[in-house]
C-alpha positions in Angstrom: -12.2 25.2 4.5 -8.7 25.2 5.4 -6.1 25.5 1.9 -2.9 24.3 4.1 -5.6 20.7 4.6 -5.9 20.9 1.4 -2.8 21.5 0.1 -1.1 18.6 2.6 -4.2 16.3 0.4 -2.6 17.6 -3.0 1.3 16.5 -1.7 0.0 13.4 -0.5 -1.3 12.8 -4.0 1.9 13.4 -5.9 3.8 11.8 -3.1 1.1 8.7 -4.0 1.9 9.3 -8.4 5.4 9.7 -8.1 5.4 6.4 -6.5 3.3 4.7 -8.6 5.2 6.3 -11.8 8.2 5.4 -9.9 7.1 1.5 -10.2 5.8 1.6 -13.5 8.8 3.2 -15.3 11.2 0.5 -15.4 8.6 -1.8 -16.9 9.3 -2.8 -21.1 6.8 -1.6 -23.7 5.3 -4.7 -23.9 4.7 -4.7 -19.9 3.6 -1.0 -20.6 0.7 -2.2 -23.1 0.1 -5.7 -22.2 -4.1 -6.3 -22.0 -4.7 -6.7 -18.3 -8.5 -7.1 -16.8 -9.1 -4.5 -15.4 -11.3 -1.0 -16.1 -8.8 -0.3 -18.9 -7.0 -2.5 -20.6 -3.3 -2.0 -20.1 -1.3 -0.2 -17.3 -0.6 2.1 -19.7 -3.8 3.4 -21.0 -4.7 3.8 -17.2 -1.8 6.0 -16.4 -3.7 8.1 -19.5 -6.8 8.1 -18.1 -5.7 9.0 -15.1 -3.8 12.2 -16.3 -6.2 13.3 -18.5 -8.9 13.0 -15.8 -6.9 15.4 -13.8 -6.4 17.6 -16.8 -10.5 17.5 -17.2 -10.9 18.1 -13.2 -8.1 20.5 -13.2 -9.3 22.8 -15.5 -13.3 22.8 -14.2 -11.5 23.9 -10.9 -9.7 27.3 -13.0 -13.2 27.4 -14.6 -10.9 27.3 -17.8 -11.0 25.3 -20.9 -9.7 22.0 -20.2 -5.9 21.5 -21.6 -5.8 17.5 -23.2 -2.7 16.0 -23.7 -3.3 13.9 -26.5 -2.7 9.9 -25.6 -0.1 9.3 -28.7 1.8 12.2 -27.5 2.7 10.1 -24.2 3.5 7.0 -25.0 6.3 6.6 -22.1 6.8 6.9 -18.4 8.5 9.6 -19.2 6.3 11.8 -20.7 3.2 10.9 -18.5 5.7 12.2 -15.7 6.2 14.9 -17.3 3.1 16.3 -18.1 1.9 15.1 -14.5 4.5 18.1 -13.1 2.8 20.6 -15.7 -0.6 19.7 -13.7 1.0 19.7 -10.1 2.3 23.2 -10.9 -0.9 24.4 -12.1 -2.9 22.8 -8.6 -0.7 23.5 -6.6 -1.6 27.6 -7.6 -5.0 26.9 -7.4 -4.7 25.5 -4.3 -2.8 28.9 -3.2 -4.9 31.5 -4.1 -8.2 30.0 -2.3 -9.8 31.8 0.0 -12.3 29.9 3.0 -15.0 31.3 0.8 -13.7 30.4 -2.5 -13.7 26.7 -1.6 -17.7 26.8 -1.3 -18.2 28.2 -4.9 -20.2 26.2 -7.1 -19.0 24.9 -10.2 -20.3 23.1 -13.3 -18.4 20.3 -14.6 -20.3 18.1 -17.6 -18.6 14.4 -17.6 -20.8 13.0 -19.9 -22.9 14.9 -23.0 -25.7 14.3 -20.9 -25.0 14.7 -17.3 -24.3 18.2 -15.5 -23.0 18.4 -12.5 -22.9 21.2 -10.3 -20.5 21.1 -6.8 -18.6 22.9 -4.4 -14.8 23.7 -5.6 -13.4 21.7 -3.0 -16.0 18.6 -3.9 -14.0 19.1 -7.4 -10.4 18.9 -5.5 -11.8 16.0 -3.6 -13.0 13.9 -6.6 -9.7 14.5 -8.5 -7.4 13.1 -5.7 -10.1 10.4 -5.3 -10.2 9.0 -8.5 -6.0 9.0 -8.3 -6.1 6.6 -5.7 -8.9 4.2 -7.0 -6.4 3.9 -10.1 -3.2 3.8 -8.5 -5.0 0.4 -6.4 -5.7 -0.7 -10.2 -2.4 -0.1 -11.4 -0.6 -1.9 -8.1 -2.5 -5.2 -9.4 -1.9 -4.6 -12.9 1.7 -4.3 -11.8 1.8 -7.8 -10.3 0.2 -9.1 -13.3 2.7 -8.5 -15.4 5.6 -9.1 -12.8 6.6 -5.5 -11.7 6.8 -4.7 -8.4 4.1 -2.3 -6.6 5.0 0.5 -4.3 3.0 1.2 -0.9 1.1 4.8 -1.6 -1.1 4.4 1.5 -1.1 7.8 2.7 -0.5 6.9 6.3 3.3 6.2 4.8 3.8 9.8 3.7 2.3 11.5 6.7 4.5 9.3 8.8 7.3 10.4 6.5 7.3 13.4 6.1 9.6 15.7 8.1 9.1 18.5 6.2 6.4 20.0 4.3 6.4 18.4 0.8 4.4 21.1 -1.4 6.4 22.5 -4.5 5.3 24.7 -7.4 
C-alpha cells in the first residue's frame, strides 16, 4: 500500500466536503432543516451523520475511543466545518505515520450491537471516504430540492485541478 495514494484519496475528499459545505452554508435555517426524502430527513441531519460517521471510522482507524460531537452542539454550517478540520487534522496524521505494512493490519470496528467486523486498515480508510461521497450525491439533490445550488465534487475536477499538492495538517 502506497500512503502518498492514499493521502491524494484523503485531499480529494476534503477538496469533495469543502465543496459541498461550501454549497450548503449559504442556505437559511429553514433550508438547513427542511424534511427532504431522502436516507435522512433534512440536509442538515445528513451533514451530521456524515461527520459523525467519520468521527466513528476515524477513531476505529487510531484503534482509539471514538470522539462524538454531539448533533445539538452543531447546529450550523459553521460548526460542522469546523469540527470537519478537527477530523482532517487528525487523518491526515494517521495517514502519515503508515507504514506498507501497517495498511494491512486488521481492525475491529462494531457498527451495530450485533455485528463485528474485522478489516484491513486501509478497507477502514476506504469505507470512510466512500460513505462521504454516497452522501455528498444525497446532499447535491437535497440541495435542489430546496432551491440551493449543488457544486460538482466529481473527483476527476480536483485531479484536473490541482497544480499543487492539496494535503494540509
Amino acid at each position: 500500500m502506497d500512503s502518498a495514494v492514499w493521502q491524494t484519496k484523503v485531499d480529494c475528499h476534503y477538496w469533495a466536503t469543502e465543496r459541498m459545505l461550501d454549497s450548503v452554508a449559504g442556505l437559511s435555517t429553514e433550508q438547513l432543516a427542511r424534511e427532504l426524502v431522502s436516507s435522512f430527513p433534512s440536509i442538515h441531519v445528513t451533514l451530521v451523520h456524515m461527520l459523525l460517521s467519520e468521527c466513528f471510522l476515524l477513531s476505529i482507524l487510531r484503534q482509539q475511543v471514538p470522539e462524538f460531537p454531539k448533533p445539538e452542539d452543531l447546529p450550523t454550517v459553521t460548526l460542522l466545518r469546523d469540527r470537519w478540520q478537527h477530523s482532517r487534522t487528525k487523518l491526515n496524521q494517521f495517514v502519515e505515520q503508515q507504514t506498507p505494512e501497517a495498511w494491512m493490519r486488521t481492525v475491529t470496528l462494531k457498527p451495530a450491537p450485533d455485528k463485528e467486523l474485522r478489516l484491513q486498515v486501509w478497507e477502514v480508510l476506504d469505507e470512510l471516504i466512500t460513505h462521504g461521497t454516497y452522501h455528498r450525491g444525497q446532499v447535491t439533490t437535497m440541495l435542489r430540492q430546496v432551491g440551493g445550488t449543488p457544486v460538482n465534487t466529481d473527483p476527476i475536477f480536483f485531479y484536473a485541478d490541482r497544480t499543487t499538492p492539496t494535503h494540509t495538517s
